[in-house]
N, C-alpha and C positions, 0 to 999 in steps of 0.2 A: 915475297912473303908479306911486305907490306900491306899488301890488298885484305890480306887474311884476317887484318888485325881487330877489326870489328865484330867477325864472326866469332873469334877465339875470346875474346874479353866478354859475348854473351856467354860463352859458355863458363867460362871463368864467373860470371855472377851466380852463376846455381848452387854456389857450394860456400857462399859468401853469408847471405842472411840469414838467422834466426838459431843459431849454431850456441850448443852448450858450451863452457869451459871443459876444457880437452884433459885428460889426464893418462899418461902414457904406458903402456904396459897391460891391466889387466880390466882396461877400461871399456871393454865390451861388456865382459862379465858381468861387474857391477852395474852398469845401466841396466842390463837385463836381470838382474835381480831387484834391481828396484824397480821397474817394467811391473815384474811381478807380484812383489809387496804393494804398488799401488793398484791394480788390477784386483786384486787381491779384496784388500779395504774396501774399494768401490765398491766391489757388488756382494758385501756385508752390509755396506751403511742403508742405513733407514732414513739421515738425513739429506735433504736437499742439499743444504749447505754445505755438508762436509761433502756428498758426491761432487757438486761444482770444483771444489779445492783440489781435491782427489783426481777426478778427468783433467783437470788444468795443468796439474804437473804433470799427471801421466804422458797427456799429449806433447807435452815440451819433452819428455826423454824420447819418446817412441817418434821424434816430429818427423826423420828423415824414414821412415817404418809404413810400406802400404797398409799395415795395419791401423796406422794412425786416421783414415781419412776418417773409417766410419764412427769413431767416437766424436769427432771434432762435432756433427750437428746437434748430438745431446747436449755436449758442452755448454752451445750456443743457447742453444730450449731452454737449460736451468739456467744460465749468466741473465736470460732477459727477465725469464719468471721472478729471479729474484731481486733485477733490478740493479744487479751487481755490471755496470755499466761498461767497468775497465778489463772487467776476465772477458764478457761478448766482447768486445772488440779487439780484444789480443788474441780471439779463438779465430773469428771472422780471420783476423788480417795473417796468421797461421795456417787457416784451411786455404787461402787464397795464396800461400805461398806452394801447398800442394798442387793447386791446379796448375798454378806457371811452372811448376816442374813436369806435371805431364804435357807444358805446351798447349792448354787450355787457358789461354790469355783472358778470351773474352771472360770466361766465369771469373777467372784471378778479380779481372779488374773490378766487377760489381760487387764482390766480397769488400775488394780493399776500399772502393767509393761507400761502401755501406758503411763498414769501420771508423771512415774518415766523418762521416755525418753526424754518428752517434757521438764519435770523441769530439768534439764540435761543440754538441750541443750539451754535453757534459764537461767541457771545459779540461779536455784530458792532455795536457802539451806533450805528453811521451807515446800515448797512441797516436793522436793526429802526427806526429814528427813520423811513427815509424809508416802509418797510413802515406803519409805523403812520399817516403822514401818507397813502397812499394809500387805505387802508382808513377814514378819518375823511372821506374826500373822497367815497367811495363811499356815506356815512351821511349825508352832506350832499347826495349826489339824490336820496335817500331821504325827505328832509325828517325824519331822526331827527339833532335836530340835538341836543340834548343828549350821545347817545352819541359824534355828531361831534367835540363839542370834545371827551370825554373821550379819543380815539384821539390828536387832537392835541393835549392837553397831555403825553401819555405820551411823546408823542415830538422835544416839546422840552424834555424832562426827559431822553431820550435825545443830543439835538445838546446840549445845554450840558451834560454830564459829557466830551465830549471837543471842545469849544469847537468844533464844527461852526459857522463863521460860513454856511458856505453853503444847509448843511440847516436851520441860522434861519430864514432870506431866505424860503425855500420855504415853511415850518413858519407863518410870523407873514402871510405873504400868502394861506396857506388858510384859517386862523384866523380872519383877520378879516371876510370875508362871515357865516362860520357866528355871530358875534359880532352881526352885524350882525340877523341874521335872528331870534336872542334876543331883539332890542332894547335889547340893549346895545352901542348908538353908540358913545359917550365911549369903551370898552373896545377895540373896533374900530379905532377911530381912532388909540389908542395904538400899539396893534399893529401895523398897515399901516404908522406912520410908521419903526416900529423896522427892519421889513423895508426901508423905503427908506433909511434910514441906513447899512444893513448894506452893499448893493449900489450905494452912493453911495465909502463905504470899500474896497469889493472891485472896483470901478471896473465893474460887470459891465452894462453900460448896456442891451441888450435890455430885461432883467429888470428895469432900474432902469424905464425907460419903461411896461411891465407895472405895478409894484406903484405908479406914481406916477398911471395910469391909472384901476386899483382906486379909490383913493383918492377921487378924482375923482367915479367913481361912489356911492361911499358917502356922499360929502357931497350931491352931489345928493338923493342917497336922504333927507335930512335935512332937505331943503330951502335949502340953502348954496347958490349958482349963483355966487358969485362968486370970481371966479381959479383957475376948473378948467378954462376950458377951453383954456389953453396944453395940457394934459396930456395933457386929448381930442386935440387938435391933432396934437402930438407923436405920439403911436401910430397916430394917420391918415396921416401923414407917410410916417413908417418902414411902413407897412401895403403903401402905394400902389408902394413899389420892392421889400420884402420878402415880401408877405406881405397878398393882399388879402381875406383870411378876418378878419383883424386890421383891416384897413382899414374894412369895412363893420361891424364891431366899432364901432369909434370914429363912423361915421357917425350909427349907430344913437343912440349919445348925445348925440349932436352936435344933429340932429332934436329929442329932447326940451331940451335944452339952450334951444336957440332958441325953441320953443313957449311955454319956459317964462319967459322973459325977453321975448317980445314981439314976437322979430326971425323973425315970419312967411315972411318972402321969402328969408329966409336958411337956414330950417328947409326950405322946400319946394326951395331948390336942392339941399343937401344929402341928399334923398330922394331927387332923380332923379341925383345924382350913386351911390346906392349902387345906385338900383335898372339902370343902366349895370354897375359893378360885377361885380354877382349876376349878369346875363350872360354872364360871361366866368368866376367862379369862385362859385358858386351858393354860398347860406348862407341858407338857408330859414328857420332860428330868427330870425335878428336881421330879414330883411326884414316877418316878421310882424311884429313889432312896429313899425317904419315905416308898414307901411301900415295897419294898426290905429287908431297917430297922427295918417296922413293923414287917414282917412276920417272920425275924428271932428271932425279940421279943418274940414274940408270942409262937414259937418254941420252944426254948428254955425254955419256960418255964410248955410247955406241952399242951398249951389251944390250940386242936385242933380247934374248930368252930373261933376264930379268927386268926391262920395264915393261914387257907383255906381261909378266908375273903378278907385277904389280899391280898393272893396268886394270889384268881380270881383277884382283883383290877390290881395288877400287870402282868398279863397275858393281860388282858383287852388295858391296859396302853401300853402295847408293842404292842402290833398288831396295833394301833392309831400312836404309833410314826413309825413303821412300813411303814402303809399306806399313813404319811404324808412326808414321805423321797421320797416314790416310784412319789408320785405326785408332787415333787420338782422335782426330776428328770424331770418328763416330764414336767415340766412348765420349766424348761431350752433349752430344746427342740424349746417349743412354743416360748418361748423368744428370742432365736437367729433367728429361721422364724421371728417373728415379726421384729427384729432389720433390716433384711437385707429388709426384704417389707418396713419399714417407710423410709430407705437409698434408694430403688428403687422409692419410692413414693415422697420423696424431692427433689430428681433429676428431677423428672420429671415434682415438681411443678416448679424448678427453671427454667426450660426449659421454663415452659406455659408463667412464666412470663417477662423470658424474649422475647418470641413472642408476647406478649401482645405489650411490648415497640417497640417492632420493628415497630407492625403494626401501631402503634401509627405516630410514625415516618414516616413511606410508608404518612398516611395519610395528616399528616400536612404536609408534600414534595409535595404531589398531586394537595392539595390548595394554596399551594405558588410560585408554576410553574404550574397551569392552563393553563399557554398562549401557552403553548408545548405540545401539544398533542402527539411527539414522546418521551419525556422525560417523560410524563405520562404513556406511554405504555411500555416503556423499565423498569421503576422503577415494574410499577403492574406485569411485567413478573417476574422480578428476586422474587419480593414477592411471584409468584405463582410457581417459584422452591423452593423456602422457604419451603412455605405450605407441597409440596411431601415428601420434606425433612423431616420436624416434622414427617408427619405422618405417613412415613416408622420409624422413630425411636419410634413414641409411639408403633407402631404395635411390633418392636422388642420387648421394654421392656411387653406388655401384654404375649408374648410369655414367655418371662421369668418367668413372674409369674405366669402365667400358669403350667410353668415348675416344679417352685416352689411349688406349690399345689400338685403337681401329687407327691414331695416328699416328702409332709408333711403327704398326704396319705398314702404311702408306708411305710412312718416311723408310721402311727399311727395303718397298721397293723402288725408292726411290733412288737407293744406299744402289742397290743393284744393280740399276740402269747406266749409274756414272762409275760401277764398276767395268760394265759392259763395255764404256766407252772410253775410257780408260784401258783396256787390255784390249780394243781390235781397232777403236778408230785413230788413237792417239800413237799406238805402237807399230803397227804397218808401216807409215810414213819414215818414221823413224828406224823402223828395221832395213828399208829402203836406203836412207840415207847411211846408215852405216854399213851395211853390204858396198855401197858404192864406194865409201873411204877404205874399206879394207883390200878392196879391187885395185884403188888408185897406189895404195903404201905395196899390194904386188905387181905394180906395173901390168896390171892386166886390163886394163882399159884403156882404151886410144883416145886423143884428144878428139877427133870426132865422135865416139862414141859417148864420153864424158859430157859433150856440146847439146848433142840429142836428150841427154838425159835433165837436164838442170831445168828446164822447163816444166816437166811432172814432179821434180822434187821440188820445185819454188811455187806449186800448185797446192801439193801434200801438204806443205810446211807452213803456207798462207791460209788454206784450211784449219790446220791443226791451231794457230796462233787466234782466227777465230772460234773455235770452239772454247781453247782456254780459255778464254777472256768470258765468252758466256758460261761457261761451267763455275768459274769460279764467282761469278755476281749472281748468278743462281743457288750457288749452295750459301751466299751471305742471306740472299732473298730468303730459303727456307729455315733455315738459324734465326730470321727475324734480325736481323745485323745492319742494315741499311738505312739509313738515318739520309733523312732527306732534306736538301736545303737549295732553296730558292734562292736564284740572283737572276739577274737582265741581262741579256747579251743580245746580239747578234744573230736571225735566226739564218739571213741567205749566206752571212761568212761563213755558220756550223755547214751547211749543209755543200759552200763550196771546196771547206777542209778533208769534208768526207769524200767528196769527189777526188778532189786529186789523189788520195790516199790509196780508194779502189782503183783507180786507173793504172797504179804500176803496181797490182796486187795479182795472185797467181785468178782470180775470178775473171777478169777482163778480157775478153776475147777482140776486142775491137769494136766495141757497140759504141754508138752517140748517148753521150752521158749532158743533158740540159738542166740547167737552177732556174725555173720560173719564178724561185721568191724574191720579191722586191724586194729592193738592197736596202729599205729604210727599215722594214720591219720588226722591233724589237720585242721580244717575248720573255716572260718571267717563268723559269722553272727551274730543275735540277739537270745543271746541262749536262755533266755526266751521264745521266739514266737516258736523255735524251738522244745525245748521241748515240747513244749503244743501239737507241729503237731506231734512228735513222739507220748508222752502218747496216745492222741485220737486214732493215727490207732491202738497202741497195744491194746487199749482198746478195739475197732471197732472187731480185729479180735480175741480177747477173749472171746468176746460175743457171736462170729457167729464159735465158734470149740466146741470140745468134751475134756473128759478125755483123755490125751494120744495122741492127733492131734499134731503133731509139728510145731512152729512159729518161723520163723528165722527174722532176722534182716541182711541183706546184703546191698555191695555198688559197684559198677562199677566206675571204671574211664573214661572220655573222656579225648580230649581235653584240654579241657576249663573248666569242669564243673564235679560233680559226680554227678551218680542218686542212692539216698539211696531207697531200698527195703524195704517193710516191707510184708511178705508172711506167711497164713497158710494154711492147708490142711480138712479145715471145709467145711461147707456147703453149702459156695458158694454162687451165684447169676445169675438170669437171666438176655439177653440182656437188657430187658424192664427196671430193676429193676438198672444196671449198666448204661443206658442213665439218670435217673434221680440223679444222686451221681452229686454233686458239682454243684448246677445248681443256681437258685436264690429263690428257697421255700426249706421250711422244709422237709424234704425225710429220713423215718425210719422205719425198721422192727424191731420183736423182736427175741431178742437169743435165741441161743439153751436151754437156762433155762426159755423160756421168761423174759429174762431183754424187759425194757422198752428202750425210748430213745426219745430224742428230734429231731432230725437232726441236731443240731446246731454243734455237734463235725466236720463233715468235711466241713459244708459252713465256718466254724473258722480257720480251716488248710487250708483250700484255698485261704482266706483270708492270712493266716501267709505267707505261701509261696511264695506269690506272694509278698508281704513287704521284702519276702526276695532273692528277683529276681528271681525266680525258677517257675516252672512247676508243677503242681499234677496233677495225671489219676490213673483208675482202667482197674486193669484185672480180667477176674472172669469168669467160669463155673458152672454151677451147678452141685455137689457133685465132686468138682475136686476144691475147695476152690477158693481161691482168692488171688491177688495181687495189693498191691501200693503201687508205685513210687513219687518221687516228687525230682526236682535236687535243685543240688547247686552251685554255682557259683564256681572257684578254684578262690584265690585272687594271 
């Protein structure tokens, strides 16, 4: 369970920040009646001001509420209008706690980097403390957990210059997982107990329950089991009337808790008590882990019909959390269209209304200088450049959003395509291999047969491990995610690492694999992105040779620039088949062994190249092989 301990204390952070003082009993209610009264006011008031005040509480009761997301960017519009510096940033670094709960990091982080600049330059030590506590939160799912704590020491260097006890409490309970995850326990320990002192003192009992919870978990994590699990209990407790996302929270420990002491029959009711639960308010992360622990139970003790039980449960449980990742993704997608359509859409209400006042204006000017019938005609002119004016700029922005559509489109077949490959080319291989494990657990495969087999499954599986690798720097490519950075290296070592790498790869059939690049040759670029464009073409042209075909790797100097070769002596390409490489669709034959393929390996290198100021093209004959090029810049 050790291994787990990382995943379980992200999950344990979600339920950690931005949390009201808890009040027990009929504490839904009232939120929701205040929910109400303030929802209420709001959309009475006429002023600015009081609506900022207004949306600001609101959003703090309703914070854990999908209903919350869509007031938070009004919030923001009046907090900046009016220049009220500390509500924009506390809304910002709230709406960005929404999006790290739906697992939309990247947006999380730009919200909380924007909060963190504003409170900056307004000189805010309680936003920036909590800015920088969000953004150390986002480096701890990240697993860069050094830079973690440095965000969160920054930022209780920020809460204790204006004795923030409350931004502590928060501060010393993120703290301490990312402490933990160093392996430094003892430090950890110190820490989590300070945050319960603090909200032991500030009477804030939710919270107190949360950091007394953590705790709990950390000593387990150390192997401690004893007098934790009041703690566990307690957050089961409050979970079960408040809040049962927290409730199966506590189960989940509760299961190891009992495994790990002995009290089997105890452990197993409390699994069927979460997996009841998860019925009625699903929490896909923690039941993995439940049924993971059943089934090893299970196992271990030989009752095959229950850890099959569980097995399926957990199979079941992953494809859910699977499918609900994939759909986060593309609601982040939807999300940033939406944000930039309500920013085109507010602009252009602002625009209406301020033609509104204008014409207001024209008019009562028109009535109060009557007696001028040239001063009434020069004013209705300039009003009616006005007008052309507007409505060459609305026509603009409908273009845009038209524009816009056409790329939401594009991106939604794009959505399509890596569904497609996702449900035939990625799950075949894998249906393959677990057909085979289920043959071998009934003894119905022979060890020659098993021998025969591991060939095309370390073919499939080497396939599939290239595909992931490009699907995924492909969909950071089209998110705009990819941050390029230049350093010197080594261009004939890259190209001999890739070498060895394909040679025991399922693509290699026995071809002569040659590096023509001179061993001195040093080149400046993002060797990351670089290598990805070398693997794919060696890959490219391992698929499409024979046993025995020879593949070189060469380079030419100019000028200014080299162009690296990548050549083999396989089977080549027609014109027709060489105009569609590099284009803007999917374009793929299969190999001489028929391997499969997606197209995405050279729309990805063309991609790269060009991030890395360079050129790619193909040469190609059929049965006279092929060639590609692609340069580099000299620095």
């Amino acid at each position: 369970m050790k291994n787990n301990l990382i995943p379980n204390f992200i999950l344990l952070l979600s339920i950690i920040f931005h949390l009201p003082n808890l009040t027990f009993g009929n504490y839904h209610n009232s939120q929701n009646n205040l929910a109400d009264n303030l929802l209420f006011r709001y959309r009475e008031s006429e002023s600015d001001r009081e609506k900022l005040d207004l949306l600001s509480e609101l959003v703090k009761v309703i914070h854990y509420s999908d209903s919350a997301q869509k007031y938070y960017p009004e919030a923001i519009r009046l907090a900046n209008k009016l220049q009220d510096h500390e509500l924009e940033a506390q809304n910002l670094n709230r709406l960005g706690v929404y999006y790290r709960n739906m697992n939309l990091q990247e947006e999380a982080l730009k919200l909380y980097e924007e909060a963190l600049e504003i409170s900056k330059k307004n000189n805010n030590p309680v936003q920036i403390g909590h800015s920088l506590n969000n953004i150390g939160q986002i480096y701890f799912y990240r697993d860069l957990f050094e830079e973690s704590l440095e965000y969160y020491k920054a930022a209780e260097t920020q809460f204790l210059k204006v004795g923030d006890q409350e931004g502590l409490a928060y501060n010393y309970t993120g703290m301490s997982p990312v402490l933990g995850a160093l392996g430094k326990n003892k430090e950890a320990l110190e820490i989590i107990n300070k945050a319960i002192k603090i909200r032991e003192e500030e009477g804030n009992k939710r919270q107190l329950l949360v950091s007394k919870f953590n705790r709990s978990v950390l000593l387990m994590s150390m192997g401690e089991f004893n007098n934790v699990e009041e703690d566990v209990l307690n957050l089961y407790h409050y979970g079960i009337s408040n809040d049962k996302i927290r409730a199966i929270h506590a189960l989940e420990k509760l299961v190891e808790l009992n495994l790990a002491t002995g009290k089997i029959s105890q452990a197993v009711q409390f699994a069927e008590e979460a997996k009841s639960l998860h019925e009625q308010r699903p929490n896909s992360e923690s039941m993995i882990e439940i049924y993971e622990m059943m089934y090893q139970l299970y196992f271990d003790r030989g009752n095959t019909a229950e850890s099959k039980k569980y097995l399926s449960l957990l199979d079941e449980e992953k494809e859910v959390l699977s499918a609900e990742r994939i759909k986060n993704y593309l609601a982040g997608l939807t999300i940033k269209k939406q944000k930039d359509e309500i920013a085109a859409l507010s602009r252009e209400n602002e625009l209406m209304q301020s033609n509104q006042k204008f014409k207001m204006y024209i008019t009562f000017a028109l009535l109060m200088l009557a007696f001028s019938l040239f001063v009434a005609l020069s004013i209705y002119y300039r009003s009616y450049k006005k007008e052309i004016y507007n409505i060459r700029r609305l026509r603009e922005k409908q273009l845009k959003i038209e524009s816009q559509a056409a790329e939401l489109n594009r991106l939604n077949i794009e959505k399509d395509k890596i569904f497609s490959i996702l449900a035939h080319d990625l799950k075949a291989p894998l249906d393959s291999l677990w057909g085979m494990v289920k043959l071998i657990n009934e003894d119905n495969l022979s060890q020659e047969e098993f021998e025969s087999y591991l060939p095309i499954l370390s073919q499939n599986l080497g396939n599939n491990s290239m595909l992931l690798e490009n699907l995924l720097i492909w969909s950071r490519s089209q998110m705009r995610g990819m941050n390029t950075q230049f350093s010197k290296f080594n261009l004939h070592d890259l190209v001999d690492q890739n070498l060895t790498f394909l040679s025991g790869s399922g693509y290699f059939k026995g071809q002569v694999l040659e590096n023509y690049i001179p061993k001195f040759i040093v080149i400046e670029a993002e060797k990351t992105m670089l290598e990805i464009v070398i693997r794919n073409l060696l890959t490219n042209a391992l698929k499409f040779t024979h046993a025995n075909d020879k593949i070189t790797v060469a380079l030419e100097e100019e000028d200014d620039f080299y162009t690296v070769s990548v050549s083999d002596q396989g089977i080549g390409m027609t014109e027709s088949s060489l105009s569609k490489l590099f284009g803007n669709e999917f374009y793929t034959t299969t190999g001489t062994h028929q391997e499969k393929g997606t197209g995405l390996g050279l729309l990805l290198s063309k991609e790269l190249v060009r991030k890395n100021r360079g050129e790619i093209w193909a040469k190609s004959q059929i049965g006279s092989g092929s060639t590609f090029c692609f340069t580099l810049p000299k620095f």
